[in-house]
KOLNU-847276 format. One record per residue (C-alpha): residue in three letters; x, y, z. Coordinates in steps of 0.2 Angstrom, whole numbers, plus 5000, padded with zeros to 4 digits. Layout:
% residues N
('Ala', (X, Y, Z))
...
% end
This chain:
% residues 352
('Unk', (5044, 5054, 4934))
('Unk', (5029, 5064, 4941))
('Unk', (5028, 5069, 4957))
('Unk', (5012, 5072, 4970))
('Unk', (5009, 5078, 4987))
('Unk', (5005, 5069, 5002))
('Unk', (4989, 5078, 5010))
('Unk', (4996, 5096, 5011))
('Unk', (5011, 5092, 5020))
('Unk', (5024, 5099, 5007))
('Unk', (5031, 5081, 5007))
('Unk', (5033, 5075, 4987))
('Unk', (5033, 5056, 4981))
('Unk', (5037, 5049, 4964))
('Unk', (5020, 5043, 4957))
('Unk', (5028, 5026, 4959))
('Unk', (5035, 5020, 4975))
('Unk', (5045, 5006, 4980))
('Unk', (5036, 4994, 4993))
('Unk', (5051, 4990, 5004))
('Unk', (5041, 4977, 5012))
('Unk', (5053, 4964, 5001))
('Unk', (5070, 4973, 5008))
('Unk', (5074, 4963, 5023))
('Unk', (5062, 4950, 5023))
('Unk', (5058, 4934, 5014))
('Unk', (5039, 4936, 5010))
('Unk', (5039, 4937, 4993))
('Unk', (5053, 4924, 4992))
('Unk', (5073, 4922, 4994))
('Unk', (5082, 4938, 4989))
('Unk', (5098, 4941, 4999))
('Unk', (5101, 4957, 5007))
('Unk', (5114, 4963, 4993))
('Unk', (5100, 4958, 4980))
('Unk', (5089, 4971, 4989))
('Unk', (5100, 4987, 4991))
('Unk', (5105, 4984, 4971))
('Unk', (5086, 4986, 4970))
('Unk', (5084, 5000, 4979))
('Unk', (5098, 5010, 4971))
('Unk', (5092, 5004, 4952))
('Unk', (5076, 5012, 4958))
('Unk', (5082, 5027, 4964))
('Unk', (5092, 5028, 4947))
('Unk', (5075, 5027, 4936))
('Unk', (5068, 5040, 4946))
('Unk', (5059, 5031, 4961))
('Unk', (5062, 5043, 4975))
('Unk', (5047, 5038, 4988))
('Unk', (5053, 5022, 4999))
('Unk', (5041, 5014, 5009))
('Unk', (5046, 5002, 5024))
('Unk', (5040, 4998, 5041))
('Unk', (5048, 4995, 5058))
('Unk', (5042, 4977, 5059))
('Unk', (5049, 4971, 5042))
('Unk', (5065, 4960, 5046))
('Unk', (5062, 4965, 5063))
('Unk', (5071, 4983, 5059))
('Unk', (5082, 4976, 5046))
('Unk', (5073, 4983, 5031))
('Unk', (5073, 5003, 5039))
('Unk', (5092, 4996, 5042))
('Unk', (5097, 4994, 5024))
('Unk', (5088, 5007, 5018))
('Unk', (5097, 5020, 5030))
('Unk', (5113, 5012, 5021))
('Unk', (5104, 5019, 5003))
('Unk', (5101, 5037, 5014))
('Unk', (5117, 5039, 5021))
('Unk', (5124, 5040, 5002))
('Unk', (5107, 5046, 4993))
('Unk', (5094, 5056, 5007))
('Unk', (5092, 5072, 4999))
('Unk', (5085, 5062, 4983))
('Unk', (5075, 5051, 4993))
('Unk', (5056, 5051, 5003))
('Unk', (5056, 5037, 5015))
('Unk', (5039, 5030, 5025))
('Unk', (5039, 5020, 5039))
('Unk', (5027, 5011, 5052))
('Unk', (5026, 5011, 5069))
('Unk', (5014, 4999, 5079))
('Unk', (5017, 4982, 5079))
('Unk', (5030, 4975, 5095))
('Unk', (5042, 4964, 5088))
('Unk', (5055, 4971, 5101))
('Unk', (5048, 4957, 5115))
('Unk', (5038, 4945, 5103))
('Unk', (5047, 4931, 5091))
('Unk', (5040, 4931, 5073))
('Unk', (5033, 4916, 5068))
('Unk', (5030, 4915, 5048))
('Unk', (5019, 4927, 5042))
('Unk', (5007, 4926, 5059))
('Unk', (5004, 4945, 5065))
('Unk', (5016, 4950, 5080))
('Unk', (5005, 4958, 5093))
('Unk', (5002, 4975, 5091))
('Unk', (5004, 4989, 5103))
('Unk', (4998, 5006, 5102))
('Unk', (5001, 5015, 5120))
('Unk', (5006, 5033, 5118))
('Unk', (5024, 5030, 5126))
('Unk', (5027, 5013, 5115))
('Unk', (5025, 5023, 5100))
('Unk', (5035, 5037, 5105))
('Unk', (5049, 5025, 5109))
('Unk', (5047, 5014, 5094))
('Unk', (5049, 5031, 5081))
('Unk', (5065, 5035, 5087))
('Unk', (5073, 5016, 5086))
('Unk', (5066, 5019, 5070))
('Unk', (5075, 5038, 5065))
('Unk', (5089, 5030, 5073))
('Unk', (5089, 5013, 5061))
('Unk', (5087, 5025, 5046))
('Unk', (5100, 5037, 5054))
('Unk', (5090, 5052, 5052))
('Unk', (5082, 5065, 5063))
('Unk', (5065, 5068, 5055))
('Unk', (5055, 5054, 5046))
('Unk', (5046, 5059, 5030))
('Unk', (5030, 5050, 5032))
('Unk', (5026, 5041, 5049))
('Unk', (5015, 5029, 5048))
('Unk', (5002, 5018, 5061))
('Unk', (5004, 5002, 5056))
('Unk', (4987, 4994, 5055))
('Unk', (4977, 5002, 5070))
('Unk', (4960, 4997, 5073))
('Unk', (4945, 5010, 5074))
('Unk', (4948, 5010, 5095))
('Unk', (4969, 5012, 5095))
('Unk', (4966, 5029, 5087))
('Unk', (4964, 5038, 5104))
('Unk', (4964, 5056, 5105))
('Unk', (4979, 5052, 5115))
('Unk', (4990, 5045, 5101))
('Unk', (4982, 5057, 5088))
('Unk', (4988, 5071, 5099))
('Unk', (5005, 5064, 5099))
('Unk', (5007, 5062, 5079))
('Unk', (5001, 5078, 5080))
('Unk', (5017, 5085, 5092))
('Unk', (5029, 5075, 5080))
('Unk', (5022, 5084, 5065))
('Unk', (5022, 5101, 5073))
('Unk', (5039, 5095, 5079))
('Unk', (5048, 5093, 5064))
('Unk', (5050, 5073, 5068))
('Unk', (5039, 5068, 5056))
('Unk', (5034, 5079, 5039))
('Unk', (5019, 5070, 5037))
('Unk', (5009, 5057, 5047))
('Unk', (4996, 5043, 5039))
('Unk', (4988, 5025, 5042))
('Unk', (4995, 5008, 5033))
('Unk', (4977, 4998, 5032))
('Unk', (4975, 4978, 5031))
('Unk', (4963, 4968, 5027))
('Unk', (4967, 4955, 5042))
('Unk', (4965, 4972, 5055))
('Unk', (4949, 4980, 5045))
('Unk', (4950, 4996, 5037))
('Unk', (4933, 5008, 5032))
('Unk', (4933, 5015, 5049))
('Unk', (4950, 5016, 5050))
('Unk', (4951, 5028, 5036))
('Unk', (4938, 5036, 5038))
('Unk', (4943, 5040, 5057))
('Unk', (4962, 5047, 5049))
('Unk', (4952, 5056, 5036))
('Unk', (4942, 5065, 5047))
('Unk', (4957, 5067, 5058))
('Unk', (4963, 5076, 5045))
('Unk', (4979, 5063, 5044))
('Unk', (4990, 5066, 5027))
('Unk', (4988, 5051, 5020))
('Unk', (4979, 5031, 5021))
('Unk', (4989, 5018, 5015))
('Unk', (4978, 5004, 5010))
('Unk', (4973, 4988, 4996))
('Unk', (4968, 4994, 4979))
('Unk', (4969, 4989, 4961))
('Unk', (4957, 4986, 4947))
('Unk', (4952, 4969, 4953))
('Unk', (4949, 4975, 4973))
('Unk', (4941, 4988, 4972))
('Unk', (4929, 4992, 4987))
('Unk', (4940, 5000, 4998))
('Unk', (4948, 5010, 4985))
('Unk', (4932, 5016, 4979))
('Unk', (4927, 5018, 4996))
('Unk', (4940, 5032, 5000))
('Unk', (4940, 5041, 4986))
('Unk', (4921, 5044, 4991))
('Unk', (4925, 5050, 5006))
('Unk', (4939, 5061, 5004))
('Unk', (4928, 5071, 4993))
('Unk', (4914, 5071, 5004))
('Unk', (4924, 5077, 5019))
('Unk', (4933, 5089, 5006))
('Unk', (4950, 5081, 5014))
('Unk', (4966, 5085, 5010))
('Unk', (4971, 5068, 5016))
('Unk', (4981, 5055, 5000))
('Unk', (4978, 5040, 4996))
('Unk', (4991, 5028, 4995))
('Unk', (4988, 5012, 4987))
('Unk', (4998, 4997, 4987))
('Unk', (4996, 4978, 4979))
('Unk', (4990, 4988, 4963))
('Unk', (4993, 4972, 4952))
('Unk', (4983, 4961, 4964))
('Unk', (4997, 4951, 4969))
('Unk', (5005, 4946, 4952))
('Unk', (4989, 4944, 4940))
('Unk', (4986, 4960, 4934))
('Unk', (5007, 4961, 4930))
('Unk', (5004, 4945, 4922))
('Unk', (5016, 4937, 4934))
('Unk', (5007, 4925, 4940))
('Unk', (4999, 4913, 4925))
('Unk', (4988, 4895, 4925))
('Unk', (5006, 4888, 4926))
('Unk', (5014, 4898, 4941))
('Unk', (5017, 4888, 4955))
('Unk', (5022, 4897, 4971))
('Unk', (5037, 4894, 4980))
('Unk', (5036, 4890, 4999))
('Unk', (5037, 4907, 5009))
('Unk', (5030, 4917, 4994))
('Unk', (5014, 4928, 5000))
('Unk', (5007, 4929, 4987))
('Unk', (5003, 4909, 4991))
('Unk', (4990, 4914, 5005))
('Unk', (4978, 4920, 4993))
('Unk', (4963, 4906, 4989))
('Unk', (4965, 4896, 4973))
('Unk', (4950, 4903, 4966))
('Unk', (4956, 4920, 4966))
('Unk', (4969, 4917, 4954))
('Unk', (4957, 4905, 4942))
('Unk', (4944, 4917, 4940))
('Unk', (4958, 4934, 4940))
('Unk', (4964, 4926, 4922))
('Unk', (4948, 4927, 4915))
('Unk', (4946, 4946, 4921))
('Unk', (4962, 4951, 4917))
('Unk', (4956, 4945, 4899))
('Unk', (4939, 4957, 4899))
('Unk', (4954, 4970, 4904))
('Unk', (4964, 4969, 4888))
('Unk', (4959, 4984, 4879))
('Unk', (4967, 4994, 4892))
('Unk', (4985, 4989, 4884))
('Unk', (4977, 5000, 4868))
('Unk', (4987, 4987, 4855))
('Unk', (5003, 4990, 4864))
('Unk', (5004, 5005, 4871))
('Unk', (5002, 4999, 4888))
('Unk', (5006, 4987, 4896))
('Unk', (4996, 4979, 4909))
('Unk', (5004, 4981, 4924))
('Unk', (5006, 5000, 4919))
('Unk', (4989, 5001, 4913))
('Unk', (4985, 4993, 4932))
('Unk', (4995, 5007, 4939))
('Unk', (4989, 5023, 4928))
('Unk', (4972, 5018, 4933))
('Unk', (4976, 5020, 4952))
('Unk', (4984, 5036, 4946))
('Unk', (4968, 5044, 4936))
('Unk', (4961, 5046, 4953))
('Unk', (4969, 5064, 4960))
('Unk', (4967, 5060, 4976))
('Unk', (4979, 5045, 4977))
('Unk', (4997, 5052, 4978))
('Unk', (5009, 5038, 4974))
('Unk', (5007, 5020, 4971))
('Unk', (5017, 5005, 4978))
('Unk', (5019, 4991, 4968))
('Unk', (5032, 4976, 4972))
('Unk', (5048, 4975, 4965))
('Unk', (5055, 4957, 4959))
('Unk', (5067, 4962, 4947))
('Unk', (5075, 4978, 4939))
('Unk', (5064, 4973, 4924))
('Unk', (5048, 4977, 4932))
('Unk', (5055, 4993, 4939))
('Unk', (5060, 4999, 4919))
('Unk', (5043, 4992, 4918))
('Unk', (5034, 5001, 4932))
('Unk', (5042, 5016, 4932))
('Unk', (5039, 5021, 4912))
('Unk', (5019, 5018, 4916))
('Unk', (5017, 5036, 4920))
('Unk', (5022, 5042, 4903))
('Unk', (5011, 5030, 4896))
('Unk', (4992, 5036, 4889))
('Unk', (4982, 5040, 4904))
('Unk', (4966, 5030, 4909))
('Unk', (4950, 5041, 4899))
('Unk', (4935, 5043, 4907))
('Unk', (4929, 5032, 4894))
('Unk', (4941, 5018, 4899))
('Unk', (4939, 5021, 4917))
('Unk', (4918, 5020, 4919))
('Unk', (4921, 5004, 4905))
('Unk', (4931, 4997, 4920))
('Unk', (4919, 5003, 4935))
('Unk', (4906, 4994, 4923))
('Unk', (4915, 4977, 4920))
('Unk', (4919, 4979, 4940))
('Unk', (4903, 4980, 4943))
('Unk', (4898, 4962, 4934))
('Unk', (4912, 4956, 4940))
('Unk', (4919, 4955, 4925))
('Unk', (4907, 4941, 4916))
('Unk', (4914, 4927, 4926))
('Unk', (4900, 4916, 4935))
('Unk', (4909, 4909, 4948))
('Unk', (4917, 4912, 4965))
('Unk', (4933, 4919, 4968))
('Unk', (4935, 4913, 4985))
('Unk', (4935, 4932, 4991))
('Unk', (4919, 4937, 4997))
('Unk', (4914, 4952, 5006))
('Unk', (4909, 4944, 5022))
('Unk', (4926, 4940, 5024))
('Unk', (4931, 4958, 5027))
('Unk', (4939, 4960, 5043))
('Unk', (4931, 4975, 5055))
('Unk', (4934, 4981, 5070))
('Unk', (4916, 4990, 5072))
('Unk', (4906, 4973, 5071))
('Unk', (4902, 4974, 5051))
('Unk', (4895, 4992, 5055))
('Unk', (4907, 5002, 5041))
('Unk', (4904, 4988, 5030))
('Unk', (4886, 4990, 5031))
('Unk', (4886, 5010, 5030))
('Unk', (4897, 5007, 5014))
('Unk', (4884, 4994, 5005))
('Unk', (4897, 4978, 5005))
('Unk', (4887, 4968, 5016))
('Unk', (4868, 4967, 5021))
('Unk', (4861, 4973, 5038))
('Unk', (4862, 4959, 5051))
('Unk', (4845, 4962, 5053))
% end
């Protein structure tokens, strides 16, 4: 296993992380809490060392579990976490979003409950989990920056969602100089990936890029077919049926990235996402230890050409020859700036 920098904070992830948004929870369906720690530690065993959890996952159980893994296994292990969300005085209910809060003294509160779940005394990478554009105050950016200069945390960064919005978010982090933007990315979503890349190289950044949902959630690992049928619970359910009917035929105008055999899909998903220098690590999920033998051998796999990687920019770019809707447009793009950093990045027309 390879391993890159986060922005220039001297932190080093695997190229492949583990997304522990499945330790502790149920959203990507039944797996019992002994099921996840074997997971973890099988990870760690094929050479996984970047972990990345957040505060809200289980309500704190999933930084719980893991601080089991680090109490045996922190020296070989990076870990991530996310602050932002207040699930300390609001019940979950399903996968609705808990109500975030982002007040200088919440935060501060919420990242030591956090060291002291994982049972450390710095975190690796601390992350804000999905701010908008006006919750990145000069206030709580000034107290990221006194945790880094601290010691409390080695590298601080931004998890982006869809359901929040997310250009000017990353932008904002990137002109903050934040050390990393955590975000959705793969060869079949790729506006906001493509997005990013841009802008780190025009604001010659230091800041990474850490893209998750790199199979777009089980097509581009082939684990979701015509014949799939989602179980109640399962996340990957609250994606339009479209999606997944017209994704089969892309996937198919995507084959000749397996190069007869040498990759697979799913790897060739992830070595694209890695041909970019500026993403540092990618964070798939996890369903068995077959996808992490899987998963973790892509990086040793041919790396994406520059022949293969305009072929996909191309094929993107006609949405792959199909000639129908996929029940994702980009009008339905969350923002927080009323459209404005979807407009400024070409995804949707002018109001005007």
């Amino acid at each position: 296993m390879q391993h890159r920098e986060v922005g220039n904070s001297g932190v080093e992830v695997s190229e492949v992380g583990f997304g522990a948004w499945v330790v502790g929870t149920d959203w990507w369906g039944d797996r019992d809490e002994d099921d996840a720690l074997e997971m973890v530690e099988y990870a760690l065993d094929q050479g996984i060392t970047y972990f990345d959890t957040g505060d809200v996952y289980g309500h704190g159980r999933s930084e719980e579990l893991l601080g089991e893994v680090l109490a045996e296994h922190g020296d070989e292990m990076t870990v991530a976490t996310k602050v932002g969300y207040d699930f300390y005085n609001n019940p979950q209910a399903g996968h609705g979003e808990l109500p975030k809060e982002m007040s200088v003294d919440y935060l501060r509160d919420a990242v030591e409950k956090s060291m002291d779940r994982l049972g450390v005394d710095h975190v690796d990478v601390l992350q804000l989990h999905n701010p908008d554009v006006a919750e990145l105050t000069p206030d709580v950016i000034e107290l990221l920056d006194e945790l880094r200069e601290d010691g409390r945390a080695d590298a601080i960064g931004v998890a982006l969602g869809p359901s929040i919005g997310w250009l000017a978010e990353g932008e904002k982090a990137i002109e903050e100089a934040f050390d990393s933007v955590q975000y959705v990315g793969n060869m079949l979503e790729q506006d906001v990936h493509n997005h990013f890349v841009e802008y780190v190289r025009e604001q010659d950044a230091a800041t990474s890029l850490v893209p998750r949902v790199p199979h777009s959630s089980g097509l581009l690992n082939e684990q979701v077919t015509p014949d799939t049928e989602l179980g109640e619970g399962d996340h990957r359910g609250f994606r339009p049926e479209e999606w997944y009917e017209t994704g089969w035929e892309k996937v198919d105008a995507l084959r000749f990235l397996e190069r007869d055999g040498e990759r697979t899909m799913g790897q060739a998903a992830i070595q694209w996402l890695l041909s970019f220098d500026e993403v540092a690590t990618v964070t798939p999920t996890f369903r068995s230890k077959a996808d992490i033998d899987e998963w973790v051998a892509a990086p040793d796999t041919p790396a994406i050409s520059d022949e293969e990687r305009k072929r996909v920019a191309d094929l993107y770019a006609d949405n792959f020859g199909v000639d129908r809707f996929d029940g994702m447009s980009h009008e339905d793009y969350r923002t927080s700036v009323d459209g404005e950093d979807l407009q400024e990045a070409g995804l949707i027309g002018s109001a005007d």
